[in-house]
DRENDO-1510 file (C-alpha; in Angstrom, 1 decimal, always signed):
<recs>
REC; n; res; u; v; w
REC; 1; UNK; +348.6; +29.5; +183.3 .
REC; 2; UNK; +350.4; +29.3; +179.8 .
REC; 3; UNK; +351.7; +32.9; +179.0 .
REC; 4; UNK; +354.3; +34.8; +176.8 .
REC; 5; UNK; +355.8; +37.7; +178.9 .
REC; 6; UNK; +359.0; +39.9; +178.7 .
REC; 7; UNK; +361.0; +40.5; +181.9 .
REC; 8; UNK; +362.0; +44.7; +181.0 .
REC; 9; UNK; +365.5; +44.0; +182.1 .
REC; 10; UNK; +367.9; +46.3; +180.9 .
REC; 11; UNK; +370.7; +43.3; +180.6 .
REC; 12; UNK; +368.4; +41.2; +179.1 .
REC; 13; UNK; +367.2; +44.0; +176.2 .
REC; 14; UNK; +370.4; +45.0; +175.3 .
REC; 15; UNK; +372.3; +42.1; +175.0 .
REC; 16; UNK; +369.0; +40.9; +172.8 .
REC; 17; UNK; +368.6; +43.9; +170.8 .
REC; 18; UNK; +372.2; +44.1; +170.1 .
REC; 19; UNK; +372.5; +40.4; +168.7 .
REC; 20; UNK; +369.2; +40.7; +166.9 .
REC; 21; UNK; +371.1; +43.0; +164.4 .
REC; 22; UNK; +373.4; +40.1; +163.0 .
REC; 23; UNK; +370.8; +37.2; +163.8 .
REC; 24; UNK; +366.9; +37.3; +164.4 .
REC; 25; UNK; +367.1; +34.6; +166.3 .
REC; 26; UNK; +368.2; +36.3; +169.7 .
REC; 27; UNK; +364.9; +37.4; +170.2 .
REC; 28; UNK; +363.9; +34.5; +171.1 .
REC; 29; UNK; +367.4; +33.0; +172.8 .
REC; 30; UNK; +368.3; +32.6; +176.5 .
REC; 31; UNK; +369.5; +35.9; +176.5 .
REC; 32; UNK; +366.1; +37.6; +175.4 .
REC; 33; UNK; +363.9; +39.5; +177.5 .
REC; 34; UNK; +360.7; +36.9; +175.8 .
REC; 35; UNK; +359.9; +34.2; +178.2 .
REC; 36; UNK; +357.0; +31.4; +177.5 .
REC; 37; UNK; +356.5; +29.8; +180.7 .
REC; 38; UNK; +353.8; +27.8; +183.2 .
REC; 39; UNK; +353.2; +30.1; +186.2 .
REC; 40; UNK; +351.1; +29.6; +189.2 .
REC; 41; UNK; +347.4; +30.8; +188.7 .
REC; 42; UNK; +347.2; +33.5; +191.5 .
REC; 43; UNK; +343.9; +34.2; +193.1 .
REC; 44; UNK; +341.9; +37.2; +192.9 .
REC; 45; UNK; +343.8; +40.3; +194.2 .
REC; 46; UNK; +340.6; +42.2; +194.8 .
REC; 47; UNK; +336.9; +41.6; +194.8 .
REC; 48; UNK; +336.8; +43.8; +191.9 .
REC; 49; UNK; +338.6; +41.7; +189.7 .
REC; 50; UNK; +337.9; +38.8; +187.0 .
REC; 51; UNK; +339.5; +35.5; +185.5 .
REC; 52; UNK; +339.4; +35.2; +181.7 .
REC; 53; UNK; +340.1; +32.1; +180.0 .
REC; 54; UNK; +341.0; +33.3; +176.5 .
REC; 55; UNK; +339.3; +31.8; +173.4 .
REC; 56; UNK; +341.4; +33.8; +170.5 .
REC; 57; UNK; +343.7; +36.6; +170.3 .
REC; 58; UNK; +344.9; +39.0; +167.4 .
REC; 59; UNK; +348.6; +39.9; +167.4 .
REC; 60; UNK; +348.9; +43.9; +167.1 .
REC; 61; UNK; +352.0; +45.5; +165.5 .
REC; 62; UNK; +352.6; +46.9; +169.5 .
REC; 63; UNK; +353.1; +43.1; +171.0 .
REC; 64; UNK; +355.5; +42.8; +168.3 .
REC; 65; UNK; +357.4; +46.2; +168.4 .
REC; 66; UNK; +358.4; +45.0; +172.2 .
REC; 67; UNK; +359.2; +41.6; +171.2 .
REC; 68; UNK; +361.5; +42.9; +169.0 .
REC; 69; UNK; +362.8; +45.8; +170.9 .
REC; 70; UNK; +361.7; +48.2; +168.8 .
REC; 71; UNK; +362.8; +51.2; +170.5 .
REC; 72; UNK; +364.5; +53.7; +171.4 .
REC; 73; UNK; +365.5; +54.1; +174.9 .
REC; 74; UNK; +365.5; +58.0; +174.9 .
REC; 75; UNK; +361.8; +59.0; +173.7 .
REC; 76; UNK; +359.0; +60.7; +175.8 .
REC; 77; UNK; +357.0; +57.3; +176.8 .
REC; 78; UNK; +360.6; +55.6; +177.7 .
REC; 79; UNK; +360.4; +58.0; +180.6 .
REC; 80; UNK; +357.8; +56.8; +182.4 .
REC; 81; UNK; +357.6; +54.6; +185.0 .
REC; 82; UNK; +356.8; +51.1; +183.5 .
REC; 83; UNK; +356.2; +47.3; +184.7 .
REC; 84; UNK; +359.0; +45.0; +185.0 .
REC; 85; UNK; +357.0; +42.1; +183.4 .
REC; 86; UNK; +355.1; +42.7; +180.9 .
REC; 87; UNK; +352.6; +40.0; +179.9 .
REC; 88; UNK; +351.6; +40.8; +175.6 .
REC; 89; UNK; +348.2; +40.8; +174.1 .
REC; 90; UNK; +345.0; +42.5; +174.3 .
REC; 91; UNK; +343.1; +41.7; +171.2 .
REC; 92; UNK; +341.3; +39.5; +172.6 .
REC; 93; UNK; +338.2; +37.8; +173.4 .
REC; 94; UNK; +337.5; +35.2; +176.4 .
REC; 95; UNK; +335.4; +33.7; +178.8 .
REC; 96; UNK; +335.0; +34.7; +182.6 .
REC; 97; UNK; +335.5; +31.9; +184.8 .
REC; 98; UNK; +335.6; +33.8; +187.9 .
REC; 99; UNK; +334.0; +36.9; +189.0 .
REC; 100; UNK; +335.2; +38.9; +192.7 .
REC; 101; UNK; +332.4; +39.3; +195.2 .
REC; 102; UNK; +332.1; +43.4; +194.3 .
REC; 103; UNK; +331.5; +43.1; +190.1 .
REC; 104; UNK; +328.3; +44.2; +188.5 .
REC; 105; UNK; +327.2; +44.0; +185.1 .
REC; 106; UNK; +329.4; +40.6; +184.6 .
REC; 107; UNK; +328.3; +37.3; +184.5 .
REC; 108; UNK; +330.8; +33.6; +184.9 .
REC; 109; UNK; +330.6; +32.5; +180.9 .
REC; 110; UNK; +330.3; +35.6; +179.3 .
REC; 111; UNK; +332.4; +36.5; +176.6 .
REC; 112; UNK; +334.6; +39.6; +176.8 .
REC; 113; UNK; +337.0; +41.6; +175.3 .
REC; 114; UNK; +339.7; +43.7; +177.3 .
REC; 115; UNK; +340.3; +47.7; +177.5 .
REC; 116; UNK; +344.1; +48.2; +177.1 .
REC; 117; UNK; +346.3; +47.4; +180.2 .
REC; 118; UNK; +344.2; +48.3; +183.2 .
REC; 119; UNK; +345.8; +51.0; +184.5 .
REC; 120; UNK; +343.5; +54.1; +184.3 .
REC; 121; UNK; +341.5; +55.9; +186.8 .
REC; 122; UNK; +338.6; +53.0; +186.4 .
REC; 123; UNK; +340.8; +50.1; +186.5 .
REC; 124; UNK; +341.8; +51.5; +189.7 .
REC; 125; UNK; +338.9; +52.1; +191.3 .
REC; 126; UNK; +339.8; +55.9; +191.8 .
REC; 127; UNK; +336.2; +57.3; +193.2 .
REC; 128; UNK; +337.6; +61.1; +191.2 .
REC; 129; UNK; +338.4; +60.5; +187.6 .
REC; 130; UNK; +341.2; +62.4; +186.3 .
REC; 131; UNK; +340.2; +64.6; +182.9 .
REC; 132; UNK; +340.3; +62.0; +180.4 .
REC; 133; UNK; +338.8; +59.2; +182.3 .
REC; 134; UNK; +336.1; +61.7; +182.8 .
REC; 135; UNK; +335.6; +62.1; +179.2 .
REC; 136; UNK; +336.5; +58.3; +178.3 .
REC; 137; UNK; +339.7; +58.2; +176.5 .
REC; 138; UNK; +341.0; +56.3; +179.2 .
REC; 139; UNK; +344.3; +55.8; +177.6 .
REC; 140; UNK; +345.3; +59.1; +178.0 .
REC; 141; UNK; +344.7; +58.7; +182.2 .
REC; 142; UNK; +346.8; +61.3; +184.4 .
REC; 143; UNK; +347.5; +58.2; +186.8 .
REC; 144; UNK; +348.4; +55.2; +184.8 .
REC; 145; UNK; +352.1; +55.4; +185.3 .
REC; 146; UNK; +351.7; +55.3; +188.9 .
REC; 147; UNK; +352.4; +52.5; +191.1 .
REC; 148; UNK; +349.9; +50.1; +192.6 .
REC; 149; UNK; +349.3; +47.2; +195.0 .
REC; 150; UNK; +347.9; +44.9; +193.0 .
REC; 151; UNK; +349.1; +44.1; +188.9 .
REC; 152; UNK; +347.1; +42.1; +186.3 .
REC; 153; UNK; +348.9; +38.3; +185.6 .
REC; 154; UNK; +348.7; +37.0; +182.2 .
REC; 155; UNK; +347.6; +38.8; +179.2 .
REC; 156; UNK; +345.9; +37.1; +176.0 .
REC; 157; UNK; +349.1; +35.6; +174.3 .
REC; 158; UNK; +348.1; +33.2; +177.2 .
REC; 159; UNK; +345.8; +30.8; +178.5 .
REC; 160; UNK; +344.4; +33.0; +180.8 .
REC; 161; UNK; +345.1; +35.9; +183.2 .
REC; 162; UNK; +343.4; +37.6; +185.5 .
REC; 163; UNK; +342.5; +41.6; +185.2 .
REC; 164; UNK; +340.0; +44.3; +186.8 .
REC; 165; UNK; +336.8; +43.8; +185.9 .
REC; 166; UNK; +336.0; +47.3; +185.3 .
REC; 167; UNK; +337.9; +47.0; +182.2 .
REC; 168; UNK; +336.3; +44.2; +180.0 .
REC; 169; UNK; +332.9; +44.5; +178.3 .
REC; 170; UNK; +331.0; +42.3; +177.3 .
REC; 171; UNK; +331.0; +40.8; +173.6 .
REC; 172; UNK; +326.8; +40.3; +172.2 .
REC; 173; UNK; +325.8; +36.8; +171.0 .
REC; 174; UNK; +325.9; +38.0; +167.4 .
REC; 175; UNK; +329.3; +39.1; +167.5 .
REC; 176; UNK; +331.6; +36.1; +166.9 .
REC; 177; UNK; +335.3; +35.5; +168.1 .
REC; 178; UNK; +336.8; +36.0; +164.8 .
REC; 179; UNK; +335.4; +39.7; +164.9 .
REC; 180; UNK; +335.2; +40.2; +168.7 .
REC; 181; UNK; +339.4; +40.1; +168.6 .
REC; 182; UNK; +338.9; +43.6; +166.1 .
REC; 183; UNK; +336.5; +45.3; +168.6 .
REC; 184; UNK; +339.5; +46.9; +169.8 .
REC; 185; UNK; +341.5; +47.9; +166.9 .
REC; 186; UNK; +338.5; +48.8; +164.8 .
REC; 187; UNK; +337.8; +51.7; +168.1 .
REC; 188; UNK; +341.5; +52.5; +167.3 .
REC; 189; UNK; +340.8; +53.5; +164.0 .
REC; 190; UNK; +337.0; +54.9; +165.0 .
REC; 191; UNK; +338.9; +57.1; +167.7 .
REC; 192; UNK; +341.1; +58.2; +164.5 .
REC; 193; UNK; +338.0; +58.8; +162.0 .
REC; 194; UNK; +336.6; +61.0; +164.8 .
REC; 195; UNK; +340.1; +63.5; +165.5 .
REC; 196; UNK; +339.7; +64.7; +162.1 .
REC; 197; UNK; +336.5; +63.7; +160.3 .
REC; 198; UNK; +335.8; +63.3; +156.6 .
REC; 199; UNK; +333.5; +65.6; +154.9 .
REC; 200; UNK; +331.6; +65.4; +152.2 .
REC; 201; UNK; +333.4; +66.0; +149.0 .
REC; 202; UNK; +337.2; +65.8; +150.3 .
REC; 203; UNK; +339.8; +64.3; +148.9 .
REC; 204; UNK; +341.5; +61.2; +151.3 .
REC; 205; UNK; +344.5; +59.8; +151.3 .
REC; 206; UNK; +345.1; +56.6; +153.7 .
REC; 207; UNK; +348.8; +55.4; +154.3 .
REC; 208; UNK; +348.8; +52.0; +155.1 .
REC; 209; UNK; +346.7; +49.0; +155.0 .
REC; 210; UNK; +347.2; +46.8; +157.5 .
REC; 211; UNK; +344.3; +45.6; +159.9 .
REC; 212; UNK; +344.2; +49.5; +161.4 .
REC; 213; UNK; +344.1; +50.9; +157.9 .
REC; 214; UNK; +341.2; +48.6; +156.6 .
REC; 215; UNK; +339.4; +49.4; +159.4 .
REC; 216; UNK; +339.9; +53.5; +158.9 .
REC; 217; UNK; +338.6; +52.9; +155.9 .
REC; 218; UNK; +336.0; +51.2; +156.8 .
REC; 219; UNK; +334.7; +53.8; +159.2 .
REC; 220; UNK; +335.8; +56.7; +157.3 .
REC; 221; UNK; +333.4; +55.2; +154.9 .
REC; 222; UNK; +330.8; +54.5; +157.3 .
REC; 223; UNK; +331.3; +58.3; +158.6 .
REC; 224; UNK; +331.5; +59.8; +155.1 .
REC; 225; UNK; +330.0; +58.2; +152.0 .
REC; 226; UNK; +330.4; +60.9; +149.8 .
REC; 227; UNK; +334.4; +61.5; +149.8 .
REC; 228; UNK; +336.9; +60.3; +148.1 .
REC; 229; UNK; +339.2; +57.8; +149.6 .
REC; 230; UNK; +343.0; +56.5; +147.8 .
REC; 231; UNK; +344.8; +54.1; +149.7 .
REC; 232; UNK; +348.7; +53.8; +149.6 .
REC; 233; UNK; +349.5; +50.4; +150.0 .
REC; 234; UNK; +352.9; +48.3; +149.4 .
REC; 235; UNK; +351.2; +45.3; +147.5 .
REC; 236; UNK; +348.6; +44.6; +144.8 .
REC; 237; UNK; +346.5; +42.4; +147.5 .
REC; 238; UNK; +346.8; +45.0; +149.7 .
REC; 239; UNK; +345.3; +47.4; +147.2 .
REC; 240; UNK; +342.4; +44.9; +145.9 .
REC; 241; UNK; +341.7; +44.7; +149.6 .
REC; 242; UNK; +341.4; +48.5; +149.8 .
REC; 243; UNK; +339.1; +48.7; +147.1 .
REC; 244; UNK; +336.5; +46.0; +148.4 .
REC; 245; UNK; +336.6; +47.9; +152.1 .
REC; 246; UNK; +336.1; +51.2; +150.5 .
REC; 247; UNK; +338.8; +52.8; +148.9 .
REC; 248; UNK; +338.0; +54.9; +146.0 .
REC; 249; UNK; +341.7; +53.5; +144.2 .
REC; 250; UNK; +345.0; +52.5; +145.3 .
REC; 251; UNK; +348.8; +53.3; +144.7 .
REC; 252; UNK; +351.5; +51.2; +145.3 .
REC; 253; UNK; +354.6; +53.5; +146.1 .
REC; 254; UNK; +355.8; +56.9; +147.1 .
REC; 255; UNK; +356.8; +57.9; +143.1 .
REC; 256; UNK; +353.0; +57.0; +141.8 .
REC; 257; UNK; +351.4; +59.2; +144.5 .
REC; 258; UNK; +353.7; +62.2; +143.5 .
REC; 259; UNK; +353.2; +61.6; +139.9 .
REC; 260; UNK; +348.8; +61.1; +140.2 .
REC; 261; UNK; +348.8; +64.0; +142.5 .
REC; 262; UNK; +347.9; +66.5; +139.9 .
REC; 263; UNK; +345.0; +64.2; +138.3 .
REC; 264; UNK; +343.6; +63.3; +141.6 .
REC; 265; UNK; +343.7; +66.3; +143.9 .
REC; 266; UNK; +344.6; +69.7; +141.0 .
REC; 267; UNK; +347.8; +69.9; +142.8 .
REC; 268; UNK; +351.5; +71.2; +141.0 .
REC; 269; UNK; +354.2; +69.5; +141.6 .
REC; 270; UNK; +357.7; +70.9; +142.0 .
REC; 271; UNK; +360.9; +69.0; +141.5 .
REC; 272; UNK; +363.8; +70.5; +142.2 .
REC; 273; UNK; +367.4; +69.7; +143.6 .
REC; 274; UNK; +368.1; +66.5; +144.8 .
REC; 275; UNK; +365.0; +64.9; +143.4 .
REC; 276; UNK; +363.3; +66.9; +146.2 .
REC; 277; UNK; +359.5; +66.8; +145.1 .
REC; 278; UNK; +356.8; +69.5; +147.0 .
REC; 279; UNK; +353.3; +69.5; +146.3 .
REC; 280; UNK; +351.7; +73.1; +146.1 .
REC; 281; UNK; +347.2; +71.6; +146.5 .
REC; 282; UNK; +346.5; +68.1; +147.2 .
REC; 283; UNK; +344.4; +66.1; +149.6 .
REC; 284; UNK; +342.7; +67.9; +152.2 .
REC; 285; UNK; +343.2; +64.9; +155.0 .
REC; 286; UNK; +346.1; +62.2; +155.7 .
REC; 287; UNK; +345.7; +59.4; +157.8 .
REC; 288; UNK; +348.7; +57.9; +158.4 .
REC; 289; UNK; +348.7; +54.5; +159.3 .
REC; 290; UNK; +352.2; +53.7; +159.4 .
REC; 291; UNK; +353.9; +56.3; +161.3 .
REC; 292; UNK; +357.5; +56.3; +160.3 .
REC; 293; UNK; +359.7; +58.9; +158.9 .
REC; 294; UNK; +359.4; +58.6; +155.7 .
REC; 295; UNK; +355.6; +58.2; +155.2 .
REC; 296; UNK; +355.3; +61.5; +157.5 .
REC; 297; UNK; +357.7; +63.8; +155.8 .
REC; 298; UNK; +355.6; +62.6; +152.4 .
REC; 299; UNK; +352.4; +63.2; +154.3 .
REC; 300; UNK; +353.4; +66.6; +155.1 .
REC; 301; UNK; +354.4; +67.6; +151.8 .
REC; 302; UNK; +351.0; +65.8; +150.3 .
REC; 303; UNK; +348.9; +67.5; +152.4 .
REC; 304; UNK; +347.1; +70.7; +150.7 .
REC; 305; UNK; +347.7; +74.2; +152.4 .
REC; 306; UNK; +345.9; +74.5; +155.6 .
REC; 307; UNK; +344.9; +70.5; +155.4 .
REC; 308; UNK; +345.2; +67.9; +157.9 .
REC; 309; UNK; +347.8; +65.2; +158.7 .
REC; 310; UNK; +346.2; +62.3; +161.4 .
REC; 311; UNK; +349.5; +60.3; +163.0 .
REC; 312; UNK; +347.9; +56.9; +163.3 .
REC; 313; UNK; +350.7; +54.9; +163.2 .
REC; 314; UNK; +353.1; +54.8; +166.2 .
REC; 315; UNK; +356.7; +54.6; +166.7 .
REC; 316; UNK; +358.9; +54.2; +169.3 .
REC; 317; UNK; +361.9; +56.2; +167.9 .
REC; 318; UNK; +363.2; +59.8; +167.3 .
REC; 319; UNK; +362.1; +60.9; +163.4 .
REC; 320; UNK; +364.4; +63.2; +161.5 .
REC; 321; UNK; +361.5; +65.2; +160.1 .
REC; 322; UNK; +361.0; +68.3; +157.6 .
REC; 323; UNK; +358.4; +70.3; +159.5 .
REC; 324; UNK; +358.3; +72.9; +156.8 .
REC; 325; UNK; +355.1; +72.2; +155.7 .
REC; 326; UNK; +353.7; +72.7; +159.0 .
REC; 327; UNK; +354.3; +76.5; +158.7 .
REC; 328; UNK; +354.7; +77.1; +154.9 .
REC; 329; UNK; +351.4; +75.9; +154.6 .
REC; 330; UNK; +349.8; +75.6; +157.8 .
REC; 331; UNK; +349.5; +71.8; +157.5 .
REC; 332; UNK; +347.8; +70.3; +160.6 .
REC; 333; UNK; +349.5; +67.7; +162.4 .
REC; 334; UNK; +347.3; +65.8; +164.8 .
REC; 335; UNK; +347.9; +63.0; +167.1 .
REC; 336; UNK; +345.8; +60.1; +167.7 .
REC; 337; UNK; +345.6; +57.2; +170.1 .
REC; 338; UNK; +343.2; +54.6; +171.3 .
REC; 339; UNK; +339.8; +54.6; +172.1 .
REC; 340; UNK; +337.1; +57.0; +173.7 .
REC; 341; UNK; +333.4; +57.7; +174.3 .
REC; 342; UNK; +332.4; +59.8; +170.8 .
REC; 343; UNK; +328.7; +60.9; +169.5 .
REC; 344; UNK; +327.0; +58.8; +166.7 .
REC; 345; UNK; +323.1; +59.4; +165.6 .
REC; 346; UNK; +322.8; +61.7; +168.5 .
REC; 347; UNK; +324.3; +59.6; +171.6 .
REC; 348; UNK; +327.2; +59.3; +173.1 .
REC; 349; UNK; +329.0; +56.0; +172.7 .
REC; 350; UNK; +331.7; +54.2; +173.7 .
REC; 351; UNK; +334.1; +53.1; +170.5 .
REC; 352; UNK; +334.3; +49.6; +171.5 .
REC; 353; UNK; +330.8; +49.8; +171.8 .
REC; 354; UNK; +330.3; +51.4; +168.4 .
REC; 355; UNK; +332.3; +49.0; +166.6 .
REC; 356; UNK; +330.6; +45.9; +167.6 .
REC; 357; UNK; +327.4; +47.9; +166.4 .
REC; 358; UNK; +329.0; +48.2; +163.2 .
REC; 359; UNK; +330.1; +45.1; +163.0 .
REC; 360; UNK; +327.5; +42.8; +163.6 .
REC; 361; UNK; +325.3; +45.4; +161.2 .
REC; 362; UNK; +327.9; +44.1; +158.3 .
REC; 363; UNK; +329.5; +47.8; +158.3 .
REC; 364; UNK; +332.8; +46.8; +159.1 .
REC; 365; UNK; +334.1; +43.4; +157.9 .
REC; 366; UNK; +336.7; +41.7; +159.1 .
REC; 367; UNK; +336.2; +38.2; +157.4 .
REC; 368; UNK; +338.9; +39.3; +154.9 .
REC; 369; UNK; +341.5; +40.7; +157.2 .
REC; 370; UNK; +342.0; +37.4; +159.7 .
REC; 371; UNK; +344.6; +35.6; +157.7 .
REC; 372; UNK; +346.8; +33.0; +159.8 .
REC; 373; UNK; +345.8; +31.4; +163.3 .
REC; 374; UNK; +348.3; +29.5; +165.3 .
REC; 375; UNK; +348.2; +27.3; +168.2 .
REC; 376; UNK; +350.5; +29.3; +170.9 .
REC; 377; UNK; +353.5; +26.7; +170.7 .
REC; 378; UNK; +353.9; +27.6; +167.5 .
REC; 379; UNK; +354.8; +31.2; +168.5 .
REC; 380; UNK; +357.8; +32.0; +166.7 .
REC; 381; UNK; +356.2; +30.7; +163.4 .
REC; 382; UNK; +353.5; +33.1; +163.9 .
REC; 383; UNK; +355.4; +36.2; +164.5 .
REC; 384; UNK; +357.5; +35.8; +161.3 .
REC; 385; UNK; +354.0; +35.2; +159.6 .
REC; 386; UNK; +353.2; +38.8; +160.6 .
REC; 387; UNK; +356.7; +40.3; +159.8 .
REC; 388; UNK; +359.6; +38.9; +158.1 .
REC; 389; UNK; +357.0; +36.4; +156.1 .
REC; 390; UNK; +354.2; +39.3; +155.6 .
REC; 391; UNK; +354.7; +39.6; +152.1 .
REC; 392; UNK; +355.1; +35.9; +151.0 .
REC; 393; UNK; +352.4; +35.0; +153.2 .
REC; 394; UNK; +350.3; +38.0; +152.6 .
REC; 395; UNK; +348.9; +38.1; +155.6 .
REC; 396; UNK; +347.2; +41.0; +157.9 .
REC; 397; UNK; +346.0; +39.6; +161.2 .
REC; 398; UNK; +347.9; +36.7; +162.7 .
REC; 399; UNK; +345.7; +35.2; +165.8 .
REC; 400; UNK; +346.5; +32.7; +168.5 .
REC; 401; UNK; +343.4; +29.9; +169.2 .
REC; 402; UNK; +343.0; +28.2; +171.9 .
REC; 403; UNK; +341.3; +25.4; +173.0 .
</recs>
């Protein structure tokens, strides 16, 4: 198999991440942890397991936060116990070409797309669930930092790999493999919509519209027709995307969203030393889709007393953070992550499951937001495309094809 991997080294990630300040370019040296090689396809570990050959697969802003070492080495998930190799990509859709001798529900030829990184209680084959494998949010499983016999090889920035089966699902024949890559991003941002949903009648603000943040707005939408939904985006294109996904208006900029504050939400706004701008009212829910210091401390402060603050947007490094807001105004600061099992129209429902419903009903598009494909030779080309070359190329989801 044909498969980009990083060997967690510590040698390796610190020489890399130390000459990546002064030149880009050692990310992808002979001294970088990044590795594109032809390894040996391994048989089935267990007959429990499946072989994938991958058709296309979305690049998340998580592949490329470990490509380029985008963390600090002293925060909470650092701590736990991780793999050595690493092999990136899971927005993706494939084909099983082999099935073990135990799987159910599976069929060689079917299209699937993967559940995260195969670790939980499921992937397993635990026969007692911990607590939130029981529930479904299956990322948040008690025993996924423990070690096992038997790891998954390849991953889909890759020809193939093979995984357990009890974590793919199957993709329906309407569903094609330009949307089947966002089945699990758009249950990212479903996951979100459902920590803190809309109401009717409140006042939104979304941080961030990247492929996560169009698709929160899409099923904040979906969830919520009658609120109303501003978008803060960095680009015009972004913000003409907004609007034709569901945003109510857009605002390019931390200065215009203090300064339309007052029209949009009845909030005053306070200026005092130090340009240091508080808002006393504004919007009853934040999403934040980019998750870095400064769009949180503004979140906080935008928030209106006793409103809600979603953390959408993850980070792999201490934040210097003014938590003020939290107790002056009993802001709500909630967490979010992944994908669970959540009730719609009266059933439960898994949020893959519930985006491909929405999808292939035309609720969520994602025609718009699949910008750049790439053969996977060409993989250095396409991570600048969705970084360094984001704004010139305006793109939002980079994807490798394959043949």
């Amino acid at each position: 198999m044909r498969t980009l991997y990083i060997e967690a080294t510590p040698a390796r990630m610190i020489a890399a991440k130390l000459l990546g300040r002064v030149w880009r370019g050692a990310y992808f040296s002979p001294i970088s942890p990044l590795h594109f090689a032809e390894l040996p396809d391994p048989p089935l570990p267990l007959p429990t397991w499946a072989r994938v050959r991958n058709r296309l697969c979305g690049v998340c802003g998580s592949d490329l936060h470990q490509i380029f070492l985008d963390a600090d080495l002293d925060v909470a998930p650092i701590a736990l116990p991780s793999h050595r190799r690493i092999y990136l990509g899971h927005e993706m859709v494939g084909e099983i070409t082999e099935l073990g001798a135990a799987v159910t529900g599976l069929e060689p030829g079917q299209r699937v797309v993967r559940w995260g990184r195969g670790d939980d209680c499921r992937a397993r084959g635990r026969k007692e669930l911990c607590p939130a494998c029981q529930r479904g949010h299956r990322v948040l499983c008690e025993h996924a930092s423990e070690p096992r016999e038997h790891e998954p090889v390849g991953g889909g920035f890759g020809d193939r790999f093979i995984f357990p089966a009890a974590s793919l699902i199957p993709v329906p024949d309407g569903l094609s493999d330009e949307q089947a890559i966002f089945t699990e991003p758009a249950a990212v941002a479903i996951h979100a919509a459902w920590r803190r949903p809309p109401r009717p009648g409140e006042k939104i603000l979304l941080i961030g519209c990247g492929a996560i943040g169009c698709l929160l707005m899409q099923a904040l939408r979906k969830r919520c027709s009658d609120c109303d939904i501003t978008a803060v985006v960095q680009f015009d294109w972004q913000g003409e995307m907004a609007l034709a996904l569901g945003a109510d208006r857009f605002l390019i900029g931390v200065a215009n969203v203090y300064a339309q504050a007052p029209e949009l939400t009845g909030a005053k706004s306070y200026t005092g030393m130090f340009s240091n701008t508080m808002l006393l009212g504004g919007w009853d829910v934040i999403y934040d889709v980019v998750g870095i210091p400064a769009t949180l401390n503004h979140a906080l402060r935008w928030a209106r007393a006793g409103g809600d603050v979603v953390l959408v947007g993850a980070t792999l490094h201490r934040m210097k953070l003014d938590m003020t807001p939290v107790w002056y105004q009993e802001v709500n600061l909630i967490g979010s992550i992944g994908h669970d099992i959540v009730t719609w129209e009266g059933r439960e429902i898994g949020t893959f499951q519930l985006a491909m419903q929405w999808m292939l009903a035309g609720d969520i598009r994602t025609d718009i937001l699949l910008t750049h494909r790439f053969p996977l030779d060409d993989y250095r080309r396409a991570f600048a495309v969705a970084t360094t070359e984001k704004a010139r190329e305006r793109s939002v989801k980079v994807a490798f094809e394959f043949d």
